[in-house]
C-alpha positions as CSV (number, residue, x, y, z in Angstrom):
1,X,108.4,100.4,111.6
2,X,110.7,97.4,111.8
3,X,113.1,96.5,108.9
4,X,111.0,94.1,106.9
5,X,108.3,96.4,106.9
6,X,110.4,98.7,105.8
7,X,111.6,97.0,103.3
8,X,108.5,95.7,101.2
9,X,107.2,99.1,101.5
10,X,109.8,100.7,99.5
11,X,109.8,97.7,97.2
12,X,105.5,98.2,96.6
13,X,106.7,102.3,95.9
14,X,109.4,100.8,93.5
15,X,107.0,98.5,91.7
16,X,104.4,101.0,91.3
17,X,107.1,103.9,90.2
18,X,108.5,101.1,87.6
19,X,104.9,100.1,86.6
20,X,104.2,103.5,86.4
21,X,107.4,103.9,83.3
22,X,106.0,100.9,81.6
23,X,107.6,97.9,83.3
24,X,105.9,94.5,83.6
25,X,106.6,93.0,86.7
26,X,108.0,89.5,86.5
27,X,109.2,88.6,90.0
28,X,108.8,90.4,93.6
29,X,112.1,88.9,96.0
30,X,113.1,86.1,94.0
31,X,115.7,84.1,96.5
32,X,118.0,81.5,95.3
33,X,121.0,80.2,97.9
34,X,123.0,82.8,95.9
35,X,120.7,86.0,97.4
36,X,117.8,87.7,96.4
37,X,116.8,90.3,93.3
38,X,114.2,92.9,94.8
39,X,112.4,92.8,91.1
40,X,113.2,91.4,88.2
41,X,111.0,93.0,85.5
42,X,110.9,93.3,81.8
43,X,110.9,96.7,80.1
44,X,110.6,96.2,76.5
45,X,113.4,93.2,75.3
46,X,115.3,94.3,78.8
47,X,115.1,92.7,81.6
48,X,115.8,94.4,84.6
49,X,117.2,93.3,88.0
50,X,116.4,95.9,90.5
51,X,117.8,96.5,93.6
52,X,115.6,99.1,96.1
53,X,116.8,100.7,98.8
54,X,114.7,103.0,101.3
55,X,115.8,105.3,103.3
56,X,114.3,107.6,105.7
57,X,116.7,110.6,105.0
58,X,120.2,111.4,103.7
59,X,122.0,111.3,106.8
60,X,124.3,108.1,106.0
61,X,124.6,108.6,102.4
62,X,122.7,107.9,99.2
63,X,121.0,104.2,99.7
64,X,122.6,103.3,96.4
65,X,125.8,104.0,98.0
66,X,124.9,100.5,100.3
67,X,124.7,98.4,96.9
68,X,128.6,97.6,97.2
69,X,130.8,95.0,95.0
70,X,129.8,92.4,97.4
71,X,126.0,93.0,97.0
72,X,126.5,93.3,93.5
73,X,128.1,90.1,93.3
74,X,125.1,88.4,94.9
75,X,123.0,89.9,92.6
76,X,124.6,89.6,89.7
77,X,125.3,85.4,90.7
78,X,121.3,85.3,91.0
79,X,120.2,86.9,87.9
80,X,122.6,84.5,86.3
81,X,120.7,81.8,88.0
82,X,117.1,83.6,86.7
83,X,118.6,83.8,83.2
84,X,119.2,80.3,83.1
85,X,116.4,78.5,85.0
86,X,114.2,80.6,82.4
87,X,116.0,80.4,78.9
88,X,116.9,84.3,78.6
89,X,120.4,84.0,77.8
90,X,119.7,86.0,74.7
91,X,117.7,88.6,76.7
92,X,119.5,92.2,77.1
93,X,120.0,93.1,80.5
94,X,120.4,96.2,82.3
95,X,120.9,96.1,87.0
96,X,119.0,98.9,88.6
97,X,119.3,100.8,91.4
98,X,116.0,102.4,93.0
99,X,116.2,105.0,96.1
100,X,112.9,105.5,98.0
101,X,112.9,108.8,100.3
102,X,110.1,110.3,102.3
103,X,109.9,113.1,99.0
104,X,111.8,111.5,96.2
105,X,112.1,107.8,94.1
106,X,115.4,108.1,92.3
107,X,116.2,105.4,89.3
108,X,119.4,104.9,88.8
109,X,119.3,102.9,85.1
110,X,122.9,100.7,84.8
111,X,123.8,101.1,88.2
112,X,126.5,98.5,87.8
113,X,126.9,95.8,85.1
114,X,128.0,92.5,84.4
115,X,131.3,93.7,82.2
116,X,133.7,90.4,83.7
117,X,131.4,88.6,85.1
118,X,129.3,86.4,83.0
């Protein structure tokens, strides 16, 4: 399985686990020049920016562990651009981390935040 296979398969498992907790789906790889948001989704008032990352095992670390200030950064510079091109500067937010393993989705709520940035 090649990378962007890959990829959108962990993102469909993320979807369906988020739609699973309620979540309406807003966006699926939303790209700006400023990167790319995974999902963006609404959950309740909160919108959610999520970040997926699969992994086939454990053997370089927790997936969540590749979401680093840089990557952060990029996400956090497109949701600002998502929040503004669609009037939701009022909207709560809340950035998302979701691990898909061979036996286990983890959701890591708050994974990082915007504390500095906006």
């Amino acid at each position: 399985m090649n990378k962007r296979t890959n990829g959108a398969q962990g993102e469909a498992e993320a979807r369906a686990f988020l739609e699973g907790k309620g979540a309406k789906i807003l966006e699926m790889n939303w790209r700006r020049p400023t990167g790319e948001i995974d999902i963006i989704a609404r959950q309740g008032k909160t919108l959610l920016f999520v970040e997926v990352k699969r992994r086939a095992s454990l053997r370089y670390g927790r997936p969540a562990e590749a979401v680093d200030k840089a990557k952060q950064a990029h996400i956090l510079r497109t949701a600002a651009l998502y929040v503004q091109e669609h009037g939701l500067s009022d909207a709560p937010m809340r950035f998302d981390v979701i691990e898909v393993l061979p036996d286990e989705i983890r959701h890591i709520e708050g994974a990082f935040d915007a504390t500095g940035f906006w």
